[in-house]
C-alpha atoms as an extended CHARMM CRD file, in Angstrom:
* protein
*
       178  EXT
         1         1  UNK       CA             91.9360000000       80.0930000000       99.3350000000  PROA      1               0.0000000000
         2         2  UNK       CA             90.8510000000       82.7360000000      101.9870000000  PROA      2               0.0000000000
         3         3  UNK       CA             94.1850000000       84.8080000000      103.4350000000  PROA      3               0.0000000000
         4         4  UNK       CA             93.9780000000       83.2070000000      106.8780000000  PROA      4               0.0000000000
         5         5  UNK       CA             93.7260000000       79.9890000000      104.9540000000  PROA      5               0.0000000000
         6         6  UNK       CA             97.2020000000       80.8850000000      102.8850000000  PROA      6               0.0000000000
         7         7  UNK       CA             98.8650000000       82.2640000000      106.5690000000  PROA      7               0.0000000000
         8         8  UNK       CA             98.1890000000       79.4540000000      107.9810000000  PROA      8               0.0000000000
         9         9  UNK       CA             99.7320000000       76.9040000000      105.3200000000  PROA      9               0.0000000000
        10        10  UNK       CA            102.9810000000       79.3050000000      105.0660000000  PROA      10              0.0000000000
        11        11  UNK       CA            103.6670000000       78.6160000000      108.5100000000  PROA      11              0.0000000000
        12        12  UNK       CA            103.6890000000       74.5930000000      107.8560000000  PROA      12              0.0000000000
        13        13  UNK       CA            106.3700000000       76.1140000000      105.1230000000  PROA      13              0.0000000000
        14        14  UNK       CA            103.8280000000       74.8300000000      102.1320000000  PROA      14              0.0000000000
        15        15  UNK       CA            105.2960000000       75.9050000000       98.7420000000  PROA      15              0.0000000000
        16        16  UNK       CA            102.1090000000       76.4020000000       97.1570000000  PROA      16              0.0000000000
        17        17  UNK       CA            100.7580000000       78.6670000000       99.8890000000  PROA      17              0.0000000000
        18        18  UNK       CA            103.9360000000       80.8320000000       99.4700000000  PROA      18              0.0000000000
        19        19  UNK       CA            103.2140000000       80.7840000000       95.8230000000  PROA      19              0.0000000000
        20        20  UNK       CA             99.8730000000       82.2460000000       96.1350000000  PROA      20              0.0000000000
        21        21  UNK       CA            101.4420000000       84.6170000000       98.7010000000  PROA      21              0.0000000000
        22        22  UNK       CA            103.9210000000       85.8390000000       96.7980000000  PROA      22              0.0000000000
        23        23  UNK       CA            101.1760000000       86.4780000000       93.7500000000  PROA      23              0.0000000000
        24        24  UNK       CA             98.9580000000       88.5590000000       95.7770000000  PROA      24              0.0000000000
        25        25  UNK       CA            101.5260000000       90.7440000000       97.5800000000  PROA      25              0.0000000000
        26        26  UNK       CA            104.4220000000       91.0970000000       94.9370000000  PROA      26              0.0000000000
        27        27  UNK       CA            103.3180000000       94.1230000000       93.3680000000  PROA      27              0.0000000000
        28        28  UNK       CA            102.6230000000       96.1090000000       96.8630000000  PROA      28              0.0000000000
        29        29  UNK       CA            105.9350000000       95.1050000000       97.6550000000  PROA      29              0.0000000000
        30        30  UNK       CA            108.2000000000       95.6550000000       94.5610000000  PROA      30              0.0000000000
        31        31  UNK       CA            106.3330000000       99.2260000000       94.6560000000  PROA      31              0.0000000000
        32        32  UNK       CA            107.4400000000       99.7080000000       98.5020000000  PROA      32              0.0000000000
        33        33  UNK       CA            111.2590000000       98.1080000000       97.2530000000  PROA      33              0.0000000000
        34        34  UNK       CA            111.3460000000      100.6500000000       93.8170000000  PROA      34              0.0000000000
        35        35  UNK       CA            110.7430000000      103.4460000000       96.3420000000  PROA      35              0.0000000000
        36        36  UNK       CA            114.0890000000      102.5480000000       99.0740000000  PROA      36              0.0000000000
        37        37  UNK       CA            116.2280000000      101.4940000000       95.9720000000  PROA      37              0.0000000000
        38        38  UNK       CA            118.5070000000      103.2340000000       93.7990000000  PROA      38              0.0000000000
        39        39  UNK       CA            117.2780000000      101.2270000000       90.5890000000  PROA      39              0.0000000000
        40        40  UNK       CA            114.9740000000       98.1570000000       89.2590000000  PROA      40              0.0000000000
        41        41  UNK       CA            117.3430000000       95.3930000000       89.4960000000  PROA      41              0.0000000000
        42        42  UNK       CA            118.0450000000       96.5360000000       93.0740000000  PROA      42              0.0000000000
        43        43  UNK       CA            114.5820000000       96.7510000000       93.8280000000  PROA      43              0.0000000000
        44        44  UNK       CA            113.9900000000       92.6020000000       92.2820000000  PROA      44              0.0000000000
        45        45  UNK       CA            116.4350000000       91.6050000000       94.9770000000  PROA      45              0.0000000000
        46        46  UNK       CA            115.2030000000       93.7130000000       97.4850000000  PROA      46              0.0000000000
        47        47  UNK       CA            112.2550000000       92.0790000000       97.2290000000  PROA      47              0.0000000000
        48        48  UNK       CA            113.1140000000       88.7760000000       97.0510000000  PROA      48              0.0000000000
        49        49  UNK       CA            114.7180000000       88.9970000000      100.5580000000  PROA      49              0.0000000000
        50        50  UNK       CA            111.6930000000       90.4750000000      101.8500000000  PROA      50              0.0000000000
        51        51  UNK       CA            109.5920000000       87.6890000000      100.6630000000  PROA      51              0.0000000000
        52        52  UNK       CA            112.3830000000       85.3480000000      102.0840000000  PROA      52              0.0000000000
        53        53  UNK       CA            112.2330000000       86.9880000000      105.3030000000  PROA      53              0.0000000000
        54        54  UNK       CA            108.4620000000       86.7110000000      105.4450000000  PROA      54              0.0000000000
        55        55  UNK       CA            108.1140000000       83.1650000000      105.0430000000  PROA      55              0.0000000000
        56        56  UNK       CA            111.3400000000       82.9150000000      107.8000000000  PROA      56              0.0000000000
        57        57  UNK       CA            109.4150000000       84.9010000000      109.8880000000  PROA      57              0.0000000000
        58        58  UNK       CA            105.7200000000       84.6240000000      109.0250000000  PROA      58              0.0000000000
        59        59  UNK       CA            105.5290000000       81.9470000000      112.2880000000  PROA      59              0.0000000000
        60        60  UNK       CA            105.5120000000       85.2150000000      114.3310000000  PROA      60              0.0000000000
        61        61  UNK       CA            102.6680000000       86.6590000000      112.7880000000  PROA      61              0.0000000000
        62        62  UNK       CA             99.8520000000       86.4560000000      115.3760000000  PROA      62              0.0000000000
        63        63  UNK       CA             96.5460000000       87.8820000000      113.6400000000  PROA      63              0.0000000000
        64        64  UNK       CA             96.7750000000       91.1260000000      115.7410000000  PROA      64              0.0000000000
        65        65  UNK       CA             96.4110000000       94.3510000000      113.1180000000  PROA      65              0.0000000000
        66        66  UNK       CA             96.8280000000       94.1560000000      109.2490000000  PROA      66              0.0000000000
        67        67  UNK       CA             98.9170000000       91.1370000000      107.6670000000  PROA      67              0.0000000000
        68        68  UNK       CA             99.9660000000       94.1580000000      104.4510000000  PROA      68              0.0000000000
        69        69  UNK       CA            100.9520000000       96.3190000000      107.1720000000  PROA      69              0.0000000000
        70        70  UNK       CA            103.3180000000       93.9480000000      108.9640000000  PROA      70              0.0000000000
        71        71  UNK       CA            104.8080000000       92.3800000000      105.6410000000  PROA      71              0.0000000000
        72        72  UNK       CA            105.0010000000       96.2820000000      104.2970000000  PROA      72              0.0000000000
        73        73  UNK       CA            107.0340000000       96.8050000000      107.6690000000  PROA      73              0.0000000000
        74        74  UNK       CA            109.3800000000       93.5010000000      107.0180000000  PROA      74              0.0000000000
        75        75  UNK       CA            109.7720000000       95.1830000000      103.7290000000  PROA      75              0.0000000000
        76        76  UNK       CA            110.8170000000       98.0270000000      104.5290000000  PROA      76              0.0000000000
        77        77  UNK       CA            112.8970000000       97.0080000000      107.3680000000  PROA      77              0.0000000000
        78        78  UNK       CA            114.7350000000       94.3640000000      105.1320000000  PROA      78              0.0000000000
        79        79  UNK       CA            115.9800000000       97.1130000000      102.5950000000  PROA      79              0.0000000000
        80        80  UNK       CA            117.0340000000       99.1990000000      105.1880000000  PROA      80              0.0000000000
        81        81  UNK       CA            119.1470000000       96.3730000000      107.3020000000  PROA      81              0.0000000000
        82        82  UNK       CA            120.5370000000       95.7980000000      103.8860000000  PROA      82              0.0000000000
        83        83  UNK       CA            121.5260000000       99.3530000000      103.1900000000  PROA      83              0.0000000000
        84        84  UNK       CA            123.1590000000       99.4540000000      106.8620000000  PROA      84              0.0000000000
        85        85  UNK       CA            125.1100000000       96.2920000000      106.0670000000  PROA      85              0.0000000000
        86        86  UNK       CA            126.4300000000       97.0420000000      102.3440000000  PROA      86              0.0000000000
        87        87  UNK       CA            126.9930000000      100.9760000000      102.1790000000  PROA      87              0.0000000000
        88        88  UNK       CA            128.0720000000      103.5580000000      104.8700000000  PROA      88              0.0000000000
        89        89  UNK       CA            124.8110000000      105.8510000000      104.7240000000  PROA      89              0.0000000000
        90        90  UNK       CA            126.4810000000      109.5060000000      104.8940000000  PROA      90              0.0000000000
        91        91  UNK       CA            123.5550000000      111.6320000000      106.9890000000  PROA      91              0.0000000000
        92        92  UNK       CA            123.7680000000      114.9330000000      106.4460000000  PROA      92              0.0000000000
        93        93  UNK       CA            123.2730000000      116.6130000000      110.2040000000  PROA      93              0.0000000000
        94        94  UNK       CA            121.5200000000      119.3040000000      110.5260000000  PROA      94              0.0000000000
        95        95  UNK       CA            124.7270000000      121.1060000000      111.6870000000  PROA      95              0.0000000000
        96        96  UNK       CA            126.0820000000      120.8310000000      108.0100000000  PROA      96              0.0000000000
        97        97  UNK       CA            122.1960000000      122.0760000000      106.4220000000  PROA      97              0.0000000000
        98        98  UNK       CA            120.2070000000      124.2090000000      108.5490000000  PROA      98              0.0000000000
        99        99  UNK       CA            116.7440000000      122.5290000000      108.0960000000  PROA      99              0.0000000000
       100       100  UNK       CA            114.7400000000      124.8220000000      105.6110000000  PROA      100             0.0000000000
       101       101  UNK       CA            111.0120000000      125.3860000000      105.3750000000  PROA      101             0.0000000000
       102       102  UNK       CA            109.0930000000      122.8470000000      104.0390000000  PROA      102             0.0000000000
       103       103  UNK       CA            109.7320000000      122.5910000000      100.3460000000  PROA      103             0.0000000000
       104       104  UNK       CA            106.5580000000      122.0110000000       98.0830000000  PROA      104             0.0000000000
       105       105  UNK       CA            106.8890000000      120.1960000000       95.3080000000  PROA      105             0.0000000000
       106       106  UNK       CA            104.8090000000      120.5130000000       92.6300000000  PROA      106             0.0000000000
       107       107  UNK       CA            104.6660000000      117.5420000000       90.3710000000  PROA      107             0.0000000000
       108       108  UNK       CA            101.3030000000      117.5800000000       88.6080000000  PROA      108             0.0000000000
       109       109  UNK       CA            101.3330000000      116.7030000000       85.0650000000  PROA      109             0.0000000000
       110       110  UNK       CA            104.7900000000      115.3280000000       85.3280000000  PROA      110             0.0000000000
       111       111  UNK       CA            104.9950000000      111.3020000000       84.7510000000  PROA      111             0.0000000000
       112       112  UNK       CA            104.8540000000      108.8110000000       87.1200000000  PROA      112             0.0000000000
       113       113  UNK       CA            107.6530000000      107.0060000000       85.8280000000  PROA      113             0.0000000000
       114       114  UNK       CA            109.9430000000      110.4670000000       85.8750000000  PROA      114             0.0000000000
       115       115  UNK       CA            109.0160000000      110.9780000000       89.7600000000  PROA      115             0.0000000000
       116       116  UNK       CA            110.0840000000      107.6740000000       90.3080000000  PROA      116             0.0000000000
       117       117  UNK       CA            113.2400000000      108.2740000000       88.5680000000  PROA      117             0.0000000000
       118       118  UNK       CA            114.3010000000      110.8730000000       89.9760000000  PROA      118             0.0000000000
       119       119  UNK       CA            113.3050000000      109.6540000000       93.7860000000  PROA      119             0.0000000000
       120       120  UNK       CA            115.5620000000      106.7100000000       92.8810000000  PROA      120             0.0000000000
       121       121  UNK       CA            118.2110000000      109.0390000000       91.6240000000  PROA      121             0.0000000000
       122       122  UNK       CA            118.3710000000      110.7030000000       94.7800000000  PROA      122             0.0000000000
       123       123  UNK       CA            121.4890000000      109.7770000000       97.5430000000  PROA      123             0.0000000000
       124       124  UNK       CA            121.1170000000      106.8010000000       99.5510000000  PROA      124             0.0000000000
       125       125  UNK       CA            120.5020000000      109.1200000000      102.6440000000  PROA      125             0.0000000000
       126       126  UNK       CA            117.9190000000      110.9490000000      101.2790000000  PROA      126             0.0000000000
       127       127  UNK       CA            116.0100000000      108.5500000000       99.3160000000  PROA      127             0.0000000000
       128       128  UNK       CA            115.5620000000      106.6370000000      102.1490000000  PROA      128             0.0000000000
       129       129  UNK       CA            114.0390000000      109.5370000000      104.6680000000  PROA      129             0.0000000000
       130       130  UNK       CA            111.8510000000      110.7940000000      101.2990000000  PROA      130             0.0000000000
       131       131  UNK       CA            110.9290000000      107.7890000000      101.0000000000  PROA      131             0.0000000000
       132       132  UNK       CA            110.2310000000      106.4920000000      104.5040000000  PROA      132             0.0000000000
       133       133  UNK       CA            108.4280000000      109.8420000000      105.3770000000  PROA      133             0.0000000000
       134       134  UNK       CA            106.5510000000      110.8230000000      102.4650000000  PROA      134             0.0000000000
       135       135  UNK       CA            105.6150000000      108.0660000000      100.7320000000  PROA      135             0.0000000000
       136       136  UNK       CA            105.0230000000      105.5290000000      103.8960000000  PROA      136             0.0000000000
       137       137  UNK       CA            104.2570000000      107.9940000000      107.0150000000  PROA      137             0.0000000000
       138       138  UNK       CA            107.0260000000      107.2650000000      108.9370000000  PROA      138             0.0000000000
       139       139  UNK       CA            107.2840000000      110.3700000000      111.4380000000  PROA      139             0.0000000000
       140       140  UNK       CA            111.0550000000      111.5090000000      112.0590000000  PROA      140             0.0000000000
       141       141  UNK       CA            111.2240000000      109.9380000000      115.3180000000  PROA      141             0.0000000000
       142       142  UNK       CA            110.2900000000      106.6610000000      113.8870000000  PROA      142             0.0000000000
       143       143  UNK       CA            112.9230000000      107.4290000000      110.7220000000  PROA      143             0.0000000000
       144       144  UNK       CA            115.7970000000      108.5930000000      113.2550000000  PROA      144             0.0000000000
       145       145  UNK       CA            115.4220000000      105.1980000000      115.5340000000  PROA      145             0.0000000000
       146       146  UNK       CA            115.2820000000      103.0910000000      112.1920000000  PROA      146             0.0000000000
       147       147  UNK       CA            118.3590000000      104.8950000000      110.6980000000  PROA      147             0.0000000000
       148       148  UNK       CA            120.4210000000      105.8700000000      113.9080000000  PROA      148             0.0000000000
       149       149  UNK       CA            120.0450000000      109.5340000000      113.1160000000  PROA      149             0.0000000000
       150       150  UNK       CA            118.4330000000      112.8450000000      115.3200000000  PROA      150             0.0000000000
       151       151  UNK       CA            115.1730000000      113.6360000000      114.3330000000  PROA      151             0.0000000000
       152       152  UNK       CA            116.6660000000      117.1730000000      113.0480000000  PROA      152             0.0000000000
       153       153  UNK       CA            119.0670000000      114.9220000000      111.1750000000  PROA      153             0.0000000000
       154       154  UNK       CA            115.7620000000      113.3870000000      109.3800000000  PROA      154             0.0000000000
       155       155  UNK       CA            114.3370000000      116.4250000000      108.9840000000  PROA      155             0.0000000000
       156       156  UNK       CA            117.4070000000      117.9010000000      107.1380000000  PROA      156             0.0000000000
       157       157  UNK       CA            117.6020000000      115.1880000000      104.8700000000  PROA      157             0.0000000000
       158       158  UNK       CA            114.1890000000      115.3910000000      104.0180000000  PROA      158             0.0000000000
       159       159  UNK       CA            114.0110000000      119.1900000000      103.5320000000  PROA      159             0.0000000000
       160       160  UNK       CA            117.7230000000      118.3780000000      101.1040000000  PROA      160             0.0000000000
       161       161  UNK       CA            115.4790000000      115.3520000000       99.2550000000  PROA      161             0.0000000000
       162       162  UNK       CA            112.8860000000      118.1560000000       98.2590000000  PROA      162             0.0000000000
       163       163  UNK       CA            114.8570000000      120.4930000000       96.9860000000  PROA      163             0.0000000000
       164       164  UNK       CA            116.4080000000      118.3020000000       95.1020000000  PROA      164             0.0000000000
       165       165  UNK       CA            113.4300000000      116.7640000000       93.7350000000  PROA      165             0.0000000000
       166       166  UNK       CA            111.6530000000      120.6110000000       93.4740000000  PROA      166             0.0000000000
       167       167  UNK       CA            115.0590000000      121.1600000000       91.0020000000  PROA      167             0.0000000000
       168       168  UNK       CA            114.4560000000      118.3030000000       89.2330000000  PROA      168             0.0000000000
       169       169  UNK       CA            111.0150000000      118.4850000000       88.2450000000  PROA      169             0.0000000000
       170       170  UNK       CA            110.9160000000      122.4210000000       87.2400000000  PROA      170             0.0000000000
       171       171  UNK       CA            114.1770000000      121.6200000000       84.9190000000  PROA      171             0.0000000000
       172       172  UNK       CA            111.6840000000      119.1710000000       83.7130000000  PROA      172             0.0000000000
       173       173  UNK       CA            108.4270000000      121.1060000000       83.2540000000  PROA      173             0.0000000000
       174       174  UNK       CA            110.9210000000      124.0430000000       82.0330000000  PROA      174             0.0000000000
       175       175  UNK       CA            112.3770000000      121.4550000000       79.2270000000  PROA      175             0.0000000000
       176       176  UNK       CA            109.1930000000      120.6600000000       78.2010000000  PROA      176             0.0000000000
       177       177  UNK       CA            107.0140000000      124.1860000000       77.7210000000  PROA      177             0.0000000000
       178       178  UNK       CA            110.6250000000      125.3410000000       76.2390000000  PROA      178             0.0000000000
């Protein structure tokens, strides 16, 4: 079954289209929902709402640009609605940080599995910029209207989300030529 083929058999709401859109795209998604959540079981029903909202709103989907970039966009959207709705997200301003130079972060030779950790380690309002800018190429502008920040607001909380992370990983590479 070709992709258009699947589309168009999700929007007559058949199961068995949904099924064989849920196998190709689950693991782009869950990757895209381990990245905006604070842990794995968090990230499953992330997720499934995404894949709920999809197949609510896949009727919309008119053919114009990439089908992965527009569910990757419901994805992401869906976690963040659901952060707005369930938690208070506490932005740091830029008033309360003064936004520092860019902060590299050197993670070679450090596990994939240990980056991911400590990304989903990282506060809400943090996570969520670092995630949103680094790992999907949101630009701040795009972040700030999404979150209801300033864009010095999103760049604050991404220079904070660095450091952090920059802290993290030379305690780790420290730890292990100790």
């Amino acid at each position: 079954m070709t992709l258009d083929e699947i589309i168009i058999q999700c929007k007559q709401q058949d199961s068995v289209a949904q099924g064989e859109l849920y196998k190709r795209y689950n693991r782009i998604l869950f990757a895209i929902c381990l990245r905006y959540s604070p842990n794995y079981t968090e990230a499953e029903d992330n997720l499934q709402d995404s894949f709920i909202t999809i197949f609510k709103k896949i009727g919309q989907y008119n053919a114009k640009g990439s089908f992965e970039g527009w569910i990757k966009r419901i994805t992401v959207n869906t976690v963040l609605q659901k952060y707005r709705k369930q938690r208070t997200l506490e932005i740091i301003d830029e008033e309360q940080i003064g936004i520092e130079d860019e902060v590299e972060v050197d993670a070679d030779e450090v596990p994939l599995q240990f980056l991911l950790k400590i990304i989903q380690e990282l506060p809400d309002r943090y996570r969520l910029v670092f995630s949103m800018y680094v790992l999907d190429g949101y630009q701040h502008k795009e972040i700030a209207e999404m979150l209801g920040i300033s864009d010095g607001t999103s760049k604050s909380n991404l220079a904070r989300a660095r450091a952090i992370l920059k802290t993290k990983i030379e305690a780790y590479k420290y730890k292990d030529n100790a």
